[in-house]
C-alpha positions in Angstrom: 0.0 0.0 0.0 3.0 2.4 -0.9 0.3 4.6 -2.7 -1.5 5.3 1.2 1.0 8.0 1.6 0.4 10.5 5.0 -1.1 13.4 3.0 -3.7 11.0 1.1 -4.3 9.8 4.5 -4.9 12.9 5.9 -7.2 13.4 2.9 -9.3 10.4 3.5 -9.3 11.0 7.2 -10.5 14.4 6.8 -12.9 13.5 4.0 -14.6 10.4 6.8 -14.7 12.9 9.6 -17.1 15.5 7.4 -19.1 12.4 6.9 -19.3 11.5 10.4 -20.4 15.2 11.2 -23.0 15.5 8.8 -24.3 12.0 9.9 -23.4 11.4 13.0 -22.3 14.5 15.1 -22.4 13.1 18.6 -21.3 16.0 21.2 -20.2 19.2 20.9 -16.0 19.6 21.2 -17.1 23.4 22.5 -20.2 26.0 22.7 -20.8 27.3 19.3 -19.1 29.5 17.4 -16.2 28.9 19.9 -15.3 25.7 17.9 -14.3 28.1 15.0 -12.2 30.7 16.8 -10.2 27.5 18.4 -10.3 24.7 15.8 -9.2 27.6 12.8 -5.9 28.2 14.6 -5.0 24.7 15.6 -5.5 23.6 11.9 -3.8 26.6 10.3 -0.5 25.7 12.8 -0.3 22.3 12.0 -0.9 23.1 8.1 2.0 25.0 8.9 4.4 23.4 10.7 3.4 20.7 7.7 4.5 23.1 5.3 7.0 24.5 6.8 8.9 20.8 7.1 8.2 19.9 3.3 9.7 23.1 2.4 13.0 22.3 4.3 13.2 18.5 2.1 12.3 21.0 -1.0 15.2 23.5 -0.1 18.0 20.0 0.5 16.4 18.5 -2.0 15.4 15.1 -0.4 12.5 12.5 -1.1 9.8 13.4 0.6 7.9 10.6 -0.3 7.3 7.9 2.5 8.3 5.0 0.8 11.5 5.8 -1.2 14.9 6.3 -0.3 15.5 9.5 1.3 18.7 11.1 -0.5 19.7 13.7 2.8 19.3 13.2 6.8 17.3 16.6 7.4 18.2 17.8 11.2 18.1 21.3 11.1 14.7 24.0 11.1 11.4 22.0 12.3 13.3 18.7 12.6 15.4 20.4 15.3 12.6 19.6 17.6 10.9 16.5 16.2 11.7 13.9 14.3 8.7 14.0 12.3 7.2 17.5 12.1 5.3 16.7 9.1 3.4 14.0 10.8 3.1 16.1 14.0 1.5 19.3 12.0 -1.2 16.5 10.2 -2.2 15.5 13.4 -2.5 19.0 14.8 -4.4 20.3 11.3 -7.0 17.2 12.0 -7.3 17.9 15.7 -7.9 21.5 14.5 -9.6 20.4 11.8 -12.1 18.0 14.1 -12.5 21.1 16.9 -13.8 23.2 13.6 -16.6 20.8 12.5 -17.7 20.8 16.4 -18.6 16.9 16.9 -16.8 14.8 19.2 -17.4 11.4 16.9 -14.9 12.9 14.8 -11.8 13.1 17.3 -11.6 9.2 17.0 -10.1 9.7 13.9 -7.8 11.5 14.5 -6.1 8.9 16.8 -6.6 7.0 13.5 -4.4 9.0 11.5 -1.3 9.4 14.5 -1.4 5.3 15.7 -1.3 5.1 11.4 2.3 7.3 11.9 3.1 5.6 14.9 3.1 2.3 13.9 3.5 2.1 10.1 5.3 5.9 8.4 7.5 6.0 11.4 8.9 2.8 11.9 9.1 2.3 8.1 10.5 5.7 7.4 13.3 5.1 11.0 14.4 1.7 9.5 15.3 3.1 6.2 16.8 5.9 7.8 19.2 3.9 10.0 19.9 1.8 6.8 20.5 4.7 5.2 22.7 7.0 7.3 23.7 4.7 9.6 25.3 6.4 13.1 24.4 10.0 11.8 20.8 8.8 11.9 21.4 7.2 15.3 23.3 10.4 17.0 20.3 12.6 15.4 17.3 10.1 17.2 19.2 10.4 20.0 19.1 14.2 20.9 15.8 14.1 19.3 12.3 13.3 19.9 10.1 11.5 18.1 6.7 13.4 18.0 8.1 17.0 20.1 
């Protein structure tokens, strides 16, 4: 399933979750139109900090892509802080994302989408890492975390 990468996740996460509000919109996350002023900003950070590492892979010039070889170790900007920026700022944009459309059936989901990184991008994407750059890779995972 190489073609299921994080952002057509996040897609198809986001996509389920509008369903699940317009058919199923158990609980409110917070009083209306609260859910806007906070869910807005939580989404637009993590669509951020999403951008904000892809543009760093642009700027080496490094796959991106999950599932192929990456050509550079990026350490530096957002993956100063986490290992995995990208997958932090999707989570945040759906958690945002899931405050905006206001129904707590939704927030399930987003667990969804961060026990998908936790246990199948990460541990795919570390393995080829440590394949690929070897002790570098292992200093960096050292002095840095995984999610923040």
């Amino acid at each position: 399933m190489t073609w299921l990468i994080p952002p057509v996740l996040v897609a198809i996460v986001a996509v389920v979750m509008i369903a699940l509000h317009r058919v199923a919109p158990v609980g409110q996350v917070l009083p209306d139109p609260l859910n806007y002023a906070v869910g807005l900003p939580i989404m637009l950070a993590g669509l951020a900090l999403t951008l904000s590492a892809s543009r760093r892979f642009r700027r080496v010039e490094t796959e991106i892509h999950t599932f192929r070889r990456p050509g550079r170790l990026v350490s530096d900007g957002p993956f100063a802080f986490s290992r995995n920026p990208m997958y932090l700022g999707f989570a945040v944009a759906l958690l945002g994302f899931a405050v905006k459309l206001n129904a707590l059936s939704t927030l399930p989901l987003v667990l969804a989408f961060v026990l998908a990184a936790q246990f199948w991008y990460i541990p795919f994407e570390e393995r080829t890492a440590a394949r690929v750059f070897g002790e570098e890779y292992q200093a960096y995972k050292n002095r840095t975390r995984r999610w923040f």
